[in-house]
mmCIF file of the N, C-alpha and C atoms, coordinates in Angstrom:
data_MODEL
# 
_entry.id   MODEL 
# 
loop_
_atom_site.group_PDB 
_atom_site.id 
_atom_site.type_symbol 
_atom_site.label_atom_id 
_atom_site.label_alt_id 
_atom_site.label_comp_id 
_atom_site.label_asym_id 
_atom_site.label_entity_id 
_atom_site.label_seq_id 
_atom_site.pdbx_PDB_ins_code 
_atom_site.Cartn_x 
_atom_site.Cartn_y 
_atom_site.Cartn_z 
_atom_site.occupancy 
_atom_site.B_iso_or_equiv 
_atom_site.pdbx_formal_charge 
_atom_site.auth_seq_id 
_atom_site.auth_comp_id 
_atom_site.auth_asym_id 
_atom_site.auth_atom_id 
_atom_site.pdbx_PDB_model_num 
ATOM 1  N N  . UNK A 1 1  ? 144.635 85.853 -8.049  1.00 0.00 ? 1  UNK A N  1 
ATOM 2  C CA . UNK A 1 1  ? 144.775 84.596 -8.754  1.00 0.00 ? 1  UNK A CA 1 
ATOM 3  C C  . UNK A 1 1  ? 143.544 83.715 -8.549  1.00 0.00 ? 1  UNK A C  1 
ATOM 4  N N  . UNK A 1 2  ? 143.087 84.046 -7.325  1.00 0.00 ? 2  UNK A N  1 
ATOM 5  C CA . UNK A 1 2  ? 141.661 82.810 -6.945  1.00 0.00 ? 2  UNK A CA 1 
ATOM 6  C C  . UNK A 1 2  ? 140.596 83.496 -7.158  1.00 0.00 ? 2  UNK A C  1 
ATOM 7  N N  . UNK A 1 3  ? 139.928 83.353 -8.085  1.00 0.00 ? 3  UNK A N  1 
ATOM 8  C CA . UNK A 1 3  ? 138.779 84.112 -9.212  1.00 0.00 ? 3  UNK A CA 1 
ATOM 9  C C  . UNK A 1 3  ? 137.897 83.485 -8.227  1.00 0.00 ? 3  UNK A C  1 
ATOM 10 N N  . UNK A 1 4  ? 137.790 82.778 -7.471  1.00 0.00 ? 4  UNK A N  1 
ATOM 11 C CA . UNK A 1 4  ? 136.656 81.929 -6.496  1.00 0.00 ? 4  UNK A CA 1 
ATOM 12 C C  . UNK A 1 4  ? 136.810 82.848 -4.880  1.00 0.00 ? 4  UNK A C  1 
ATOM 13 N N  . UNK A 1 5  ? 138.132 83.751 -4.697  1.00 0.00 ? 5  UNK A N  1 
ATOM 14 C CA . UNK A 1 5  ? 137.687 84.477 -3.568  1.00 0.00 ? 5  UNK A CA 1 
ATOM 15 C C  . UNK A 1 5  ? 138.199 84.171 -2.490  1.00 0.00 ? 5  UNK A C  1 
ATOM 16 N N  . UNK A 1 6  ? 137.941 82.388 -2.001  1.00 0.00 ? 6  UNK A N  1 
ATOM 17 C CA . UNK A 1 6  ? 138.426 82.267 -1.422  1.00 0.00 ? 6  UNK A CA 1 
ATOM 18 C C  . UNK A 1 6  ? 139.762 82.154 -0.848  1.00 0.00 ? 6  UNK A C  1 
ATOM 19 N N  . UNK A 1 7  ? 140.241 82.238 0.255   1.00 0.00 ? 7  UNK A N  1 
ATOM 20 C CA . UNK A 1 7  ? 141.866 82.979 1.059   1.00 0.00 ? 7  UNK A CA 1 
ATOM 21 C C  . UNK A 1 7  ? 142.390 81.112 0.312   1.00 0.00 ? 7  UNK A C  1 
ATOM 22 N N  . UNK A 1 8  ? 144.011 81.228 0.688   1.00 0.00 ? 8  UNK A N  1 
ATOM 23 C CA . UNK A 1 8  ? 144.752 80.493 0.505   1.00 0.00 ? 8  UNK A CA 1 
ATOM 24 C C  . UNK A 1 8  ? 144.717 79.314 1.566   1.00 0.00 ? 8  UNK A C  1 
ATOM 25 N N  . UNK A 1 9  ? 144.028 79.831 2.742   1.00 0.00 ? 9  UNK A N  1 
ATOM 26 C CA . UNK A 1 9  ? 144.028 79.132 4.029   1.00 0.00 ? 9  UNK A CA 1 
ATOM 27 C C  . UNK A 1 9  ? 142.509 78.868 4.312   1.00 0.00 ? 9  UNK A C  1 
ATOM 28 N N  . UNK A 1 10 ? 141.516 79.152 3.533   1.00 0.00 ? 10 UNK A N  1 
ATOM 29 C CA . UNK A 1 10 ? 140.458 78.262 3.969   1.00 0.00 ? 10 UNK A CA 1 
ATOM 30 C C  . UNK A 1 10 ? 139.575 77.678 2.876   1.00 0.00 ? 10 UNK A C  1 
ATOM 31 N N  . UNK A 1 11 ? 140.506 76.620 2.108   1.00 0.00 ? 11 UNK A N  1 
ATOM 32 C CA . UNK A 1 11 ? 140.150 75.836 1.522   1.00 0.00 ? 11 UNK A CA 1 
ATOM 33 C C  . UNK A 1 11 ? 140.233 74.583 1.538   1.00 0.00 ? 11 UNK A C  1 
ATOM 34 N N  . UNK A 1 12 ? 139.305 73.914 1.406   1.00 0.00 ? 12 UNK A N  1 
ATOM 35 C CA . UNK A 1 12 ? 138.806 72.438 1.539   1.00 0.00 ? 12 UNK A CA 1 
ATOM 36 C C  . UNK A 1 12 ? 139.873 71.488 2.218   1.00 0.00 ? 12 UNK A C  1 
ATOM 37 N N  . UNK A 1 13 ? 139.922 70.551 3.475   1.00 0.00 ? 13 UNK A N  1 
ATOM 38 C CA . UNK A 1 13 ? 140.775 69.670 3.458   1.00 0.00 ? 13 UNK A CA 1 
ATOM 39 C C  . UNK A 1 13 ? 141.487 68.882 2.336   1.00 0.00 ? 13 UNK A C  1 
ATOM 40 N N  . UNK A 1 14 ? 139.924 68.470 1.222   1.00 0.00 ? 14 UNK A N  1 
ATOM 41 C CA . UNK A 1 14 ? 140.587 67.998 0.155   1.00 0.00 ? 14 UNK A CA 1 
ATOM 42 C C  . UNK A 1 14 ? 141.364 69.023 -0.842  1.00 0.00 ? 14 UNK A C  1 
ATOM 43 N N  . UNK A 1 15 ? 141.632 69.964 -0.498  1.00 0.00 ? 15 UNK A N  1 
ATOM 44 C CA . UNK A 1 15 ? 142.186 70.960 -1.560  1.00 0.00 ? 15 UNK A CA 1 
ATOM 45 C C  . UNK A 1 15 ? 143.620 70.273 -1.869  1.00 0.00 ? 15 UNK A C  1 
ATOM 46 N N  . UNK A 1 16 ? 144.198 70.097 -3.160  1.00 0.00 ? 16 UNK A N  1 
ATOM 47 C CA . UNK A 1 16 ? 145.434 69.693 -3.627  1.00 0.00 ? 16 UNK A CA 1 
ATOM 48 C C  . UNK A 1 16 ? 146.166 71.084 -4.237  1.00 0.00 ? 16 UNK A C  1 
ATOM 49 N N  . UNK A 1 17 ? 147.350 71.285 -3.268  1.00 0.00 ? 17 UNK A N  1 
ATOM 50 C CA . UNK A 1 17 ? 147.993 72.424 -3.569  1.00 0.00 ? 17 UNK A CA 1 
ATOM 51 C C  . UNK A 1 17 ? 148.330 72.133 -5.299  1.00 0.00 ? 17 UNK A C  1 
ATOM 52 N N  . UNK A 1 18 ? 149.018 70.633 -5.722  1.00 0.00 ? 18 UNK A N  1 
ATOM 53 C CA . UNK A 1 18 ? 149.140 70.754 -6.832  1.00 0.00 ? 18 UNK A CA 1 
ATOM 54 C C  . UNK A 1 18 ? 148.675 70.655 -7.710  1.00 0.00 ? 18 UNK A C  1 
ATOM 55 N N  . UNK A 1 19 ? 146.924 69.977 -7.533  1.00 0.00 ? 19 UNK A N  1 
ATOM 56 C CA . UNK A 1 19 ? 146.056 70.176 -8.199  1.00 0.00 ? 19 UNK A CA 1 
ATOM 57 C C  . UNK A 1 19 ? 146.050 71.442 -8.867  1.00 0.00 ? 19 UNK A C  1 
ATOM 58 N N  . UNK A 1 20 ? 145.888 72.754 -7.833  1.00 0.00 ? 20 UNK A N  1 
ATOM 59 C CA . UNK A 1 20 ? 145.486 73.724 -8.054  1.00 0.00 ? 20 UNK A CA 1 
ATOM 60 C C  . UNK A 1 20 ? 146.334 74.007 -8.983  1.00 0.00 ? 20 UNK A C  1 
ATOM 61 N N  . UNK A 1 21 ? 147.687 74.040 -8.673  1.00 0.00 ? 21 UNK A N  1 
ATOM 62 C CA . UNK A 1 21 ? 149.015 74.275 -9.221  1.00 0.00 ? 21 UNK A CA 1 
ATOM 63 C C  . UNK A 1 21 ? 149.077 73.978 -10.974 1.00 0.00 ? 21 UNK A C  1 
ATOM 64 N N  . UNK A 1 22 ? 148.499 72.983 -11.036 1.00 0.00 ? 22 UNK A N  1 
ATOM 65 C CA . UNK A 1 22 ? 148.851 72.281 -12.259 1.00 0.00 ? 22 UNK A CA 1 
ATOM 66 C C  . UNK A 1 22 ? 147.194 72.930 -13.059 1.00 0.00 ? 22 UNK A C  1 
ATOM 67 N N  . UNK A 1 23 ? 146.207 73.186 -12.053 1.00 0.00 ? 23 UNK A N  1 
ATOM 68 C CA . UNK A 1 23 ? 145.309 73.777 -13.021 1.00 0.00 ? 23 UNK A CA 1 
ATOM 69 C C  . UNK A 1 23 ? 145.654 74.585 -13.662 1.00 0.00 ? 23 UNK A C  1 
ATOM 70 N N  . UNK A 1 24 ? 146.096 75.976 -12.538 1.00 0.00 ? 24 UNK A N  1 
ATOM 71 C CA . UNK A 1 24 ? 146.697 77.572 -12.988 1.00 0.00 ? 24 UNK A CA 1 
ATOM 72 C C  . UNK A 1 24 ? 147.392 77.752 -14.073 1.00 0.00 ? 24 UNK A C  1 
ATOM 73 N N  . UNK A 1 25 ? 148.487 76.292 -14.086 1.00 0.00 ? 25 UNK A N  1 
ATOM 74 C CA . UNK A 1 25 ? 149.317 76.402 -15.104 1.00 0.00 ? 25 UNK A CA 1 
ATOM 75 C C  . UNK A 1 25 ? 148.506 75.588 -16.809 1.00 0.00 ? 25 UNK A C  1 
ATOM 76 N N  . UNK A 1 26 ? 147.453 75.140 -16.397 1.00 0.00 ? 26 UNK A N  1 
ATOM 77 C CA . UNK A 1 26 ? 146.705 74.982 -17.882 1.00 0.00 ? 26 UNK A CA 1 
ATOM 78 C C  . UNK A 1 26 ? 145.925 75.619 -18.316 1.00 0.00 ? 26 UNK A C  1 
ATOM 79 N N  . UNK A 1 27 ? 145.434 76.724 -17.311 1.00 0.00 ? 27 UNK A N  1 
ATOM 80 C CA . UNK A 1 27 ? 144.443 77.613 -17.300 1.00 0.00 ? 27 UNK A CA 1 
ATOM 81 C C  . UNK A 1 27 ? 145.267 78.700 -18.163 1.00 0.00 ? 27 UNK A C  1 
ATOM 82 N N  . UNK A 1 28 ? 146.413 79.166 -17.785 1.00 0.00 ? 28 UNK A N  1 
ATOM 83 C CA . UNK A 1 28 ? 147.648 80.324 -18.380 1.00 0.00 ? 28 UNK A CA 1 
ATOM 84 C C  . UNK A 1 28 ? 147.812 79.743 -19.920 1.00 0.00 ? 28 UNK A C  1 
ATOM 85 N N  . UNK A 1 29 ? 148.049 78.963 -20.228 1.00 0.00 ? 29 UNK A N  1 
ATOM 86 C CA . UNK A 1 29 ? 148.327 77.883 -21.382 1.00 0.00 ? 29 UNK A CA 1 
ATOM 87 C C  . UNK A 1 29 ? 146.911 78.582 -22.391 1.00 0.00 ? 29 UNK A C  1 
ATOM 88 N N  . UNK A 1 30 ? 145.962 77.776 -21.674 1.00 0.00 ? 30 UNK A N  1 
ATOM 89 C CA . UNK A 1 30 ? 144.594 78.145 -22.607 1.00 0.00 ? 30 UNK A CA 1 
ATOM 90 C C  . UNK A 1 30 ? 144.411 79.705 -22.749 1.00 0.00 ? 30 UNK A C  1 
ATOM 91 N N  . UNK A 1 31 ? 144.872 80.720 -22.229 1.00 0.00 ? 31 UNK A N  1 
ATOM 92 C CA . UNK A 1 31 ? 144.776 82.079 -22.428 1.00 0.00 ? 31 UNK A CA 1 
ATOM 93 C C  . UNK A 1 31 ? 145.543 82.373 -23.371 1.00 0.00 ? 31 UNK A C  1 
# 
């Protein structure tokens, strides 16, 4: 799912689980 590689566990303090969350799900949309 993480085209960037990096693990689930070493990403950014600022990482927003639902950021991500809500990207994936606009990213699926645009496909």
């Amino acid at each position: 799912m993480h085209s960037s590689g990096k693990g689930t566990l070493t990403y950014p303090q600022t990482f927003s689980p639902e950021a991500d969350a809500d990207a994936l799900y606009k990213a699926c949309k645009g496909m």
